[in-house]
C-alpha positions as CSV (number, residue, x, y, z in Angstrom):
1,X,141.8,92.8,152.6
2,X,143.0,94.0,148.5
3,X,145.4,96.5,149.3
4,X,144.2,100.3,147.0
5,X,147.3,101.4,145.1
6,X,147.5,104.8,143.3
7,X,150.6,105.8,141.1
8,X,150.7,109.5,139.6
9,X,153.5,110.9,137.1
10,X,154.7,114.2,138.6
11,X,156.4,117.2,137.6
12,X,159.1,118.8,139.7
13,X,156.5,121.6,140.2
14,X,153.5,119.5,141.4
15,X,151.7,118.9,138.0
16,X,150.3,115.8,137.9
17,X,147.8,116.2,134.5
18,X,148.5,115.5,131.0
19,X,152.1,113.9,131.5
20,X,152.5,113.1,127.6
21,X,152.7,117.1,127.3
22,X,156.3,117.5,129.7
23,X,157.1,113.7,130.3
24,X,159.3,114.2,127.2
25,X,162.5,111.7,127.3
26,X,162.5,110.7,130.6
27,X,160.6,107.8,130.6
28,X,162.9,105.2,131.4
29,X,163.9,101.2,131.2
30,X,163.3,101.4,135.3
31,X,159.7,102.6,135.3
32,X,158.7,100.6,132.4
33,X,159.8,97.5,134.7
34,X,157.7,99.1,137.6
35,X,154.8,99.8,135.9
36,X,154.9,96.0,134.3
37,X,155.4,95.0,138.4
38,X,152.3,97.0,138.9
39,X,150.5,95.5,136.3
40,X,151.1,92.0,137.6
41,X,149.8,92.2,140.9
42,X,146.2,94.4,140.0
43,X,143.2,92.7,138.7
44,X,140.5,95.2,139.1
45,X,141.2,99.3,138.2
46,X,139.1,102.4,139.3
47,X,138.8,105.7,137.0
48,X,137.4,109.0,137.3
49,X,134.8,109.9,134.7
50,X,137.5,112.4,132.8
51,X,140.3,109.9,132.9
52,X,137.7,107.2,131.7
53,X,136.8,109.5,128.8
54,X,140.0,109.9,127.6
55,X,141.3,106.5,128.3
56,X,138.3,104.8,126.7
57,X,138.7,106.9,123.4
58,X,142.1,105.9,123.1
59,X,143.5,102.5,124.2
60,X,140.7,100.4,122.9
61,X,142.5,101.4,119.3
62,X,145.8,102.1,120.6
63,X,148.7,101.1,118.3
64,X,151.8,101.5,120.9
65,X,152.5,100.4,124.0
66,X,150.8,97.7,123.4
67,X,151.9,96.2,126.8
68,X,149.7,98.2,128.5
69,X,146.7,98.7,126.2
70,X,146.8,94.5,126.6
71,X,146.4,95.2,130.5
72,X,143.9,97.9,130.6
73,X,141.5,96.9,127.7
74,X,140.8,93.5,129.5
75,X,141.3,94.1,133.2
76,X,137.7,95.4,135.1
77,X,137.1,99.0,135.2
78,X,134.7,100.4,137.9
79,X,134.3,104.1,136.8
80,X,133.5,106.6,139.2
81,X,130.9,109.4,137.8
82,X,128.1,111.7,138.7
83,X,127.1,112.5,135.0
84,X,127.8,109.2,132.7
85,X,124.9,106.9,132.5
86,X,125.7,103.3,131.8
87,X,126.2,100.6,129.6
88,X,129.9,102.1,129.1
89,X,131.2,101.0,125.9
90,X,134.7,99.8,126.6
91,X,135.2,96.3,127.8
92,X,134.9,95.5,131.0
93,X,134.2,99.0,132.2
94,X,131.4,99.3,134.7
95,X,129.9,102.5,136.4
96,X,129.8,102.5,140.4
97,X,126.5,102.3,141.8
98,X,125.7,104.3,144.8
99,X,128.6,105.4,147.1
100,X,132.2,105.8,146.1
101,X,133.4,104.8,149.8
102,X,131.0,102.2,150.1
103,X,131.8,100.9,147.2
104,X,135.3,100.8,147.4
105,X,134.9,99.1,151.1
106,X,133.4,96.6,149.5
107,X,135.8,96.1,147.2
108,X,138.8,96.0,149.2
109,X,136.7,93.2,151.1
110,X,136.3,91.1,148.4
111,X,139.1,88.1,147.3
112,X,141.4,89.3,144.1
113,X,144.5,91.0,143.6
114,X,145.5,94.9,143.8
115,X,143.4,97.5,142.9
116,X,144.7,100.7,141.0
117,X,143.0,104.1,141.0
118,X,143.9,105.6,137.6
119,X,143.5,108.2,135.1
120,X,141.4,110.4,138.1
121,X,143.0,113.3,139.9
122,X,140.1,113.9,141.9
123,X,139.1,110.2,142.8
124,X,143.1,109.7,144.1
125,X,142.7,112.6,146.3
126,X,139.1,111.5,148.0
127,X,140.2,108.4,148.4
128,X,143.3,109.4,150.1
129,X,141.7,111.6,151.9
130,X,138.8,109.1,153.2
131,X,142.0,106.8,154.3
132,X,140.7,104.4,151.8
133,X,144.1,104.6,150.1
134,X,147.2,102.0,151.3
135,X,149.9,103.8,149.1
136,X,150.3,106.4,146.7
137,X,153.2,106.3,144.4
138,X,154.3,109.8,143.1
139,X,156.8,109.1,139.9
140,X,158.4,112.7,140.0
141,X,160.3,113.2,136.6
142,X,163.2,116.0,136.5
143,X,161.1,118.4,134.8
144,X,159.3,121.9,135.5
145,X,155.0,121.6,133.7
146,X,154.5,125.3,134.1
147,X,150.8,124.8,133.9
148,X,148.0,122.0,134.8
149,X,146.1,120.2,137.8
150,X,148.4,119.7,141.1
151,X,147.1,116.0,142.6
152,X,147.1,118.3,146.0
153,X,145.2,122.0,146.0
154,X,145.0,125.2,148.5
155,X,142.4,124.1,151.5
156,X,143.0,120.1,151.3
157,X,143.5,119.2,155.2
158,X,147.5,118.4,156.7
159,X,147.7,114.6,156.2
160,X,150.7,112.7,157.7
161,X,152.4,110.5,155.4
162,X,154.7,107.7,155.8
163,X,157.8,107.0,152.7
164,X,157.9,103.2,152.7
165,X,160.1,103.3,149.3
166,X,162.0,105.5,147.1
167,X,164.4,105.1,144.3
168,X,166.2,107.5,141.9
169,X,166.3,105.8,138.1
170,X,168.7,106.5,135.2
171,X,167.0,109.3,133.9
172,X,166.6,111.4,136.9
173,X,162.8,110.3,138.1
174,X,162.4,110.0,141.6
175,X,160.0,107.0,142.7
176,X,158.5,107.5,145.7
177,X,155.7,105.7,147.2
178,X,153.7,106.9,150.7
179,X,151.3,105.5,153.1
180,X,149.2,107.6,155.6
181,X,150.5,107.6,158.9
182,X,148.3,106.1,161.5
């Protein structure tokens, strides 16, 4: 069984959205070699519709981090959406058919590496939430947002988590990756 992976960046104060806008300088040597890591074991990602939007109108044409545009521009993209209607225009990005779960079961059935749920808020939290997740990542960096989406909201239900890793790098960001307790 393909193991589902999930890794958010994180503010201090829970904000998980727009990290460009308060990741500042604290990117660091240490994630960029965990996030190449990452990139070596998956071969299939899945995207929400809003993270697909944004992500399709920017790395096709992207001009830095070039690393990564490589990665995500050829890997397979299965999109999860209730309004987009397909053919999707960037390579190798597909909309799911039918249901999410179902889908994903299938997927996790199938031979082939990792699989990555990226650029989706939403789709990380259902997932985790229909235990279809086997680790969540949370890159917390050593700063306060202020304002945007928390990965977690009022309401969702207590879920026991394992830590099965953490690390502090040179710049302060705590790595720490979870699976749900059984």
């Amino acid at each position: 069984m393909r193991k589902l992976t999930a890794g958010l960046f994180h503010s201090v104060d829970g904000v998980v959205e727009a990290p460009d806008r308060w990741q500042f300088d604290a990117f660091d040597a240490e994630l960029g070699q965990l996030l190449g890591s990452v990139m070596g074991k998956v071969d299939t990602v899945l995207l929400g519709r809003v993270g697909y939007e944004e992500w399709a109108g920017y790395w096709p044409n992207a001009g830095q981090d070039m690393d990564f545009a490589g990665f995500i521009n050829a890997v397979p993209k299965h999109v999860a959406s209730r309004t987009l209607k397909g053919p999707l225009d960037w390579t190798n990005a597909s909309l799911i058919e039918g249901e999410l779960f179902d889908f994903v079961r299938a997927l996790k059935a199938q031979e082939g590496g990792e699989i990555a749920a990226m650029a989706g808020i939403s789709l990380v939290r259902q997932l985790l939430f229909a235990g279809l997740l086997d680790e969540l990542t949370l890159i917390t960096h050593p700063v306060i947002a202020g304002t945007g989406r928390h990965l977690f909201e009022p309401g969702d239900p207590a879920t026991r988590l394992i830590l099965v890793d953490s690390t502090i790098t040179s710049k302060g960001n705590i790595v720490q990756t979870y699976r749900l307790r059984a």
